[in-house]
N, C-alpha and C positions, 0 to 999 in steps of 0.2 A: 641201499642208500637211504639216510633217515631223512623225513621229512619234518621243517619247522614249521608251524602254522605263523602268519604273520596278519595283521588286520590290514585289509584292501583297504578301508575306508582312512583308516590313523596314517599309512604311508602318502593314500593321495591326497590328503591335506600337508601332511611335510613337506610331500613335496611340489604342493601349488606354492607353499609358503616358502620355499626355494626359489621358483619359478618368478615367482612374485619379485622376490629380493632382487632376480636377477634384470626383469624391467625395469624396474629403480633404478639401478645400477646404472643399465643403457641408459635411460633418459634423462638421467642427473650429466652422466657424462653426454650425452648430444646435449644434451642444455651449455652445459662448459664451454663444447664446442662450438657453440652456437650455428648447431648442423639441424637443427629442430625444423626448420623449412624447408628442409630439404627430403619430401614425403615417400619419396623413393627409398631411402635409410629405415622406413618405418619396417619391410620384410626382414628386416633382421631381427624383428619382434616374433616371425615366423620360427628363424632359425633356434632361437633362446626357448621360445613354448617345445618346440622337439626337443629339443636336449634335457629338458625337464621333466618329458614323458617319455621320451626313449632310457633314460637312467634310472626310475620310475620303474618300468616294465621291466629291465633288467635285474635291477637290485631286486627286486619281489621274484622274477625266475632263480635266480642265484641264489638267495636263500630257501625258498621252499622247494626248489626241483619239481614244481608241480607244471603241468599242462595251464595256459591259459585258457578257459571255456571264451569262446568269441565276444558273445553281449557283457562277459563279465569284463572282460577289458575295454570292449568300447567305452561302459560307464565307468571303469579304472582313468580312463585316459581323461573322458571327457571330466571327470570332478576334477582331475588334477589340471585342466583348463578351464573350470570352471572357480574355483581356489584361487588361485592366480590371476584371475581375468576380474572379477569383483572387486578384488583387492585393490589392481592398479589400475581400475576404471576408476574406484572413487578417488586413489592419488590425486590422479589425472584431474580430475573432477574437483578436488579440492586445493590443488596445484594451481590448477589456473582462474577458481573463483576469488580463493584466498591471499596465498602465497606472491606469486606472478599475476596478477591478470593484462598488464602492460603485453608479456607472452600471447598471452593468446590475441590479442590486438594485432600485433606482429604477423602472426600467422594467419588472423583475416586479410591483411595488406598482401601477403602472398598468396594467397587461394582466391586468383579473380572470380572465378563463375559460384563456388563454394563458399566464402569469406562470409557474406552476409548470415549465414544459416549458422556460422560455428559459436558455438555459446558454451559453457564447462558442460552443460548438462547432454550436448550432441555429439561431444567427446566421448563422455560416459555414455552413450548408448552405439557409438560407433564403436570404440574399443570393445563392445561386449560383442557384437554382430559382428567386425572380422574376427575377435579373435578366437570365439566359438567355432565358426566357420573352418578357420586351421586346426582348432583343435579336434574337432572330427573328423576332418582330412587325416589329419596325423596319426588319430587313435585306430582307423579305420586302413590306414597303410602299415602301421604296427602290426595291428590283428592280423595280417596277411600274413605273416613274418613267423607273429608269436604263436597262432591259436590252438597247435596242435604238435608244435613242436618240444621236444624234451628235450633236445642234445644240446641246441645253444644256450647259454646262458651267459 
């Protein structure tokens, strides 16, 4: 069976910048919805970073048939939440200093004990610390999966 060589680094940025697209997506539409206070809704930000890194690790085994080496996928995993995670940190970030800040007003009115603290800039650093936080979870439940296996792809 022939092997393709493909660049780890070129894929995990396509596909933070996927990943990326795909928070936008949710948070324009929970914006629509006007479901944005409702912080429980936010794990579905979980669901979106996995699907981004599990399609990721796929597509890269299906084209090259190669073994993932462990560390090389944790740091596969984590750029492609790290790509994605910068990206709509500063959305976010620029979303609510610029665009909306009325928004984030709103969402201090709802976060009693938190509300005071939230500013764009605590947004952007909150969105980097969970969504790191899953994205090694993620990359580090993949690698279980991927690290040594050839069959699945």
């Amino acid at each position: 069976m022939e092997t393709t060589e493909i660049s780890t680094r070129k894929l995990a940025i396509k596909a933070g910048l996927l990943t990326f697209a795909g928070f936008v997506v949710y948070f324009m539409f929970m914006n629509y919805m006007n479901l944005l206070q409702i912080i429980e809704l936010r794990v579905l930000n979980f669901f979106i970073l996995s699907g981004g890194i599990f399609f990721a690790f796929r597509y890269y085994k299906s084209v090259t048939k190669k073994k993932f080496e462990y560390l090389q996928g944790l740091i596969f995993g984590c750029t492609i939440s790290a790509v994605s995670l910068v990206l709509f940190a500063l959305f976010a970030g620029l979303y609510f200093s610029q665009i909306d800040p009325l928004l984030l007003m709103q969402l201090k009115n709802n976060a009693p004990m938190m509300g005071a603290y939230i500013t764009p800039f605590t947004v952007v650093i909150t969105i980097m610390i969970e969504g790191m936080c899953s994205g090694l979870i993620i990359s580090f439940a993949l690698m279980q999966f991927y690290q040594n296996d050839a069959t699945h792809s």
